[in-house]
C-alpha positions as CSV (number, residue, x, y, z in Angstrom):
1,X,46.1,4.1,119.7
2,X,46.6,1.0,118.0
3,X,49.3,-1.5,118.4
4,X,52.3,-1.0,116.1
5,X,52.8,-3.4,113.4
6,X,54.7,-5.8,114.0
7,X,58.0,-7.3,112.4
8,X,59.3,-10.7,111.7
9,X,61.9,-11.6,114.4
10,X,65.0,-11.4,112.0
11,X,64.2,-7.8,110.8
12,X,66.4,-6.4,114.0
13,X,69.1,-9.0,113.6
14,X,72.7,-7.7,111.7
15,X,73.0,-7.6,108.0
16,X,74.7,-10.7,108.1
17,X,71.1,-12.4,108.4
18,X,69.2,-10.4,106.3
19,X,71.3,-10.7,103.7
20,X,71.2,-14.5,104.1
21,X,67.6,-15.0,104.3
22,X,67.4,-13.2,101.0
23,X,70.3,-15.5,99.7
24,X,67.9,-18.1,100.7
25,X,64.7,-17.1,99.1
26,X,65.6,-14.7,96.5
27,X,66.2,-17.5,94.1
28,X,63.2,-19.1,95.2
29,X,61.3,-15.9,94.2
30,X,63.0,-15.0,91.0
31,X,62.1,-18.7,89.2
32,X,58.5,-18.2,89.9
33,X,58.2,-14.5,89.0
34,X,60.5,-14.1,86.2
35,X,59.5,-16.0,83.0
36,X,61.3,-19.0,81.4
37,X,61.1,-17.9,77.3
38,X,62.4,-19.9,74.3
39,X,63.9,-18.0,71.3
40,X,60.7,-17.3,68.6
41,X,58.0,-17.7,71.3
42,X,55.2,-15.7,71.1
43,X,54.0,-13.1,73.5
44,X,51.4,-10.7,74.8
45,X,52.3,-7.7,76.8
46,X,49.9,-5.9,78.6
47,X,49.7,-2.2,76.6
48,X,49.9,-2.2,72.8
49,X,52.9,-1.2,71.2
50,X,52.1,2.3,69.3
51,X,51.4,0.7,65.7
52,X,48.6,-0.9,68.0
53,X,49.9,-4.6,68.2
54,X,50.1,-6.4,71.2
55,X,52.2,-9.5,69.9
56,X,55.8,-9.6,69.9
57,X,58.6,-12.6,69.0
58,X,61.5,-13.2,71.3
59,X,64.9,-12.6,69.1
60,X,66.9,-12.6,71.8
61,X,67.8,-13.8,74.8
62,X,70.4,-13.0,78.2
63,X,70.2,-10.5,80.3
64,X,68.3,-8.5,77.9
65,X,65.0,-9.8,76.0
66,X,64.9,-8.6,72.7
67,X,61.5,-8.7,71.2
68,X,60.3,-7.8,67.7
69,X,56.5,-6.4,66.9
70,X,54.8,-9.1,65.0
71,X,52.6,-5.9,63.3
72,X,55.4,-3.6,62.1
73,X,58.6,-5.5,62.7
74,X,60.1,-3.1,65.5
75,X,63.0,-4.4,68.0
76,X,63.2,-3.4,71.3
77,X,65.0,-4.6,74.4
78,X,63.7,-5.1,77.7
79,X,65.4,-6.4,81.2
80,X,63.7,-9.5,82.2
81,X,62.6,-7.6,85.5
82,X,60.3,-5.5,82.9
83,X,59.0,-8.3,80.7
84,X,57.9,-9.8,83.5
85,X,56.1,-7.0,84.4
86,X,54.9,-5.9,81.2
87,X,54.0,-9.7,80.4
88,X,50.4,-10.9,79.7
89,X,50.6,-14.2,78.2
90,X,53.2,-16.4,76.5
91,X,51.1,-17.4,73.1
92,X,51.5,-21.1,71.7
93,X,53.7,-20.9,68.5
94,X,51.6,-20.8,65.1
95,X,51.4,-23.6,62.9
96,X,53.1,-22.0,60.2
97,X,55.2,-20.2,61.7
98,X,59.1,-21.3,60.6
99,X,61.6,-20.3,63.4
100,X,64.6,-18.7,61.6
101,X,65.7,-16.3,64.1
């Protein structure tokens, strides 16, 4: 048998520890993971929406995205949790493109 895997040194410590370590580096994590959006950027989630467009405007921001399909005009409202898991690319703005949202 192998040797059991092991883990770090403050995984047997009280809450108390845990729950500052993640204090410490949650924040860290959540600024480069979750994505900084502007209202009327452009983006590219990773399945197509079921008109078959891919591109979506943001029309809303806090803790809810709300994003409208750039195909057939559709709003829906995402957690940023999801976005950022549903995200492909944020798209440069057109140049024609007024933003009156």
């Amino acid at each position: 048998m192998g040797k059991a895997r092991e883990r770090p040194r403050w995984y047997n410590r009280g809450d108390a520890v845990k729950a500052f370590l993640c204090f410490i580096y949650l924040p860290v994590w959540n600024s480069l993971m979750l994505p900084d959006l502007q209202l009327g950027d452009r983006v590219r989630l990773r399945k197509p929406h079921a008109c078959g467009g891919y591109e979506w405007r943001v029309v809303r921001l806090g803790a809810d995205i709300g994003l409208e399909c750039l195909t057939c005009g559709r709003r829906i409202l995402l957690t940023r949790r999801k976005l950022a898991r549903r995200l492909k690319v944020v798209l440069p703005p057109d140049e024609g493109e007024t933003s009156d949202v």
